[in-house]
Legacy VTK file of the C-alpha trace (Angstrom):
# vtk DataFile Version 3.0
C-alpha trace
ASCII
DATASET POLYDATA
POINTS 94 float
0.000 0.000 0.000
1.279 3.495 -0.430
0.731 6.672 1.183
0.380 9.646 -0.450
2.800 12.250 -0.772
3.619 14.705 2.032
5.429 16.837 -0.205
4.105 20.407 -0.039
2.934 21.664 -3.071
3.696 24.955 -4.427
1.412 27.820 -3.243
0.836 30.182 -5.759
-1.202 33.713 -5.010
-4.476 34.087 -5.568
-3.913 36.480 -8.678
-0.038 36.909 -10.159
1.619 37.746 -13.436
3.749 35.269 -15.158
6.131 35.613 -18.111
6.644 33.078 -21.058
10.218 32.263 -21.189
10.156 29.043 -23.461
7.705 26.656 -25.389
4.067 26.888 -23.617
1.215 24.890 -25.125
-2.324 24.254 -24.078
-5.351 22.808 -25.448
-8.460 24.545 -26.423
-11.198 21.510 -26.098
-10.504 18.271 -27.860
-8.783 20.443 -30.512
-4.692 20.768 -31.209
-1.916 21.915 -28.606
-1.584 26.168 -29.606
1.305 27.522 -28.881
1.611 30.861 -25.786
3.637 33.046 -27.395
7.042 33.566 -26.139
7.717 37.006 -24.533
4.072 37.221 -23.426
3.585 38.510 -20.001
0.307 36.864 -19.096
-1.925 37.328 -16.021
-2.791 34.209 -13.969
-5.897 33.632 -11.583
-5.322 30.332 -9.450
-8.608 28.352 -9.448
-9.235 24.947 -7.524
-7.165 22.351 -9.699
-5.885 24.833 -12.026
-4.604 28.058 -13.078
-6.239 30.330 -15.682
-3.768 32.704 -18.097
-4.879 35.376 -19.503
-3.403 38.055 -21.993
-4.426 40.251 -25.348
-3.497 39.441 -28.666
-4.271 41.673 -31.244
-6.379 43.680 -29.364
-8.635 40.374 -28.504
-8.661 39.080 -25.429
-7.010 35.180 -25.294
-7.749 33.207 -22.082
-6.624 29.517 -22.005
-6.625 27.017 -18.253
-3.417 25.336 -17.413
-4.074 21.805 -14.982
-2.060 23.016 -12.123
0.587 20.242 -12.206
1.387 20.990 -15.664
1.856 24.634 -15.088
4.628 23.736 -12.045
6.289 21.627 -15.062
6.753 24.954 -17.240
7.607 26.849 -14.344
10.454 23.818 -12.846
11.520 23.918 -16.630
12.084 27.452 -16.319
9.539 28.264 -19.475
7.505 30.224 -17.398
9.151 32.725 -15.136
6.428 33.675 -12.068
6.044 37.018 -10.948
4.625 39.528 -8.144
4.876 36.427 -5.873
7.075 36.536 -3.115
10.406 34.852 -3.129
9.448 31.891 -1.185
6.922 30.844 -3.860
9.321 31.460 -6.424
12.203 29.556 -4.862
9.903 26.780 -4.376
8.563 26.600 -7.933
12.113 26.447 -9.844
LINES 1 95
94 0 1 2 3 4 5 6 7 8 9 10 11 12 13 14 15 16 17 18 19 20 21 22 23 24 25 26 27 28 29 30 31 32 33 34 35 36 37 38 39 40 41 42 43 44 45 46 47 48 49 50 51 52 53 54 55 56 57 58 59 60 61 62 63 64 65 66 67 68 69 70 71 72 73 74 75 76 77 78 79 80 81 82 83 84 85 86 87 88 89 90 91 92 93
């Protein structure tokens, strides 16, 4: 039998900006992985199991869900780059 992990998981603020560093994807629907631009400074809302980015692109709004495993990935991987959280978060996400 095994336990589940103890580890703490990172804590990210309630609302935060993040910047895209490297090669982002997500998934609208059932449809192909798109591509977050690189250079994008995006805000992020954290939901329940999840974390929504946000950001304009030519003058449209663009607002796509990350699960929130998969955004610590980017962020360990160093393709997104978290900020306006304190250091502690951000030491604990890289």
């Amino acid at each position: 039998m095994t336990t589940p992990s103890t580890e703490p998981r990172t804590a990210f603020p309630e609302h935060f900006q993040a910047f895209i560093r490297g090669h982002v994807q997500h998934r609208v629907g059932d449809g192909p992985l798109e591509d977050i631009p690189v250079g994008q400074t995006v805000d992020v809302a954290t939901a329940i199991a999840s974390l929504v980015l946000s950001w304009e692109s030519e003058g449209q709004p663009v607002t796509v869900t990350l699960a929130k495993e998969e955004f610590e990935l980017y962020v360990s991987q160093g393709d997104i780059e978290v900020q306006g959280a304190n250091e502690t978060t951000a030491a604990a996400s890289a």
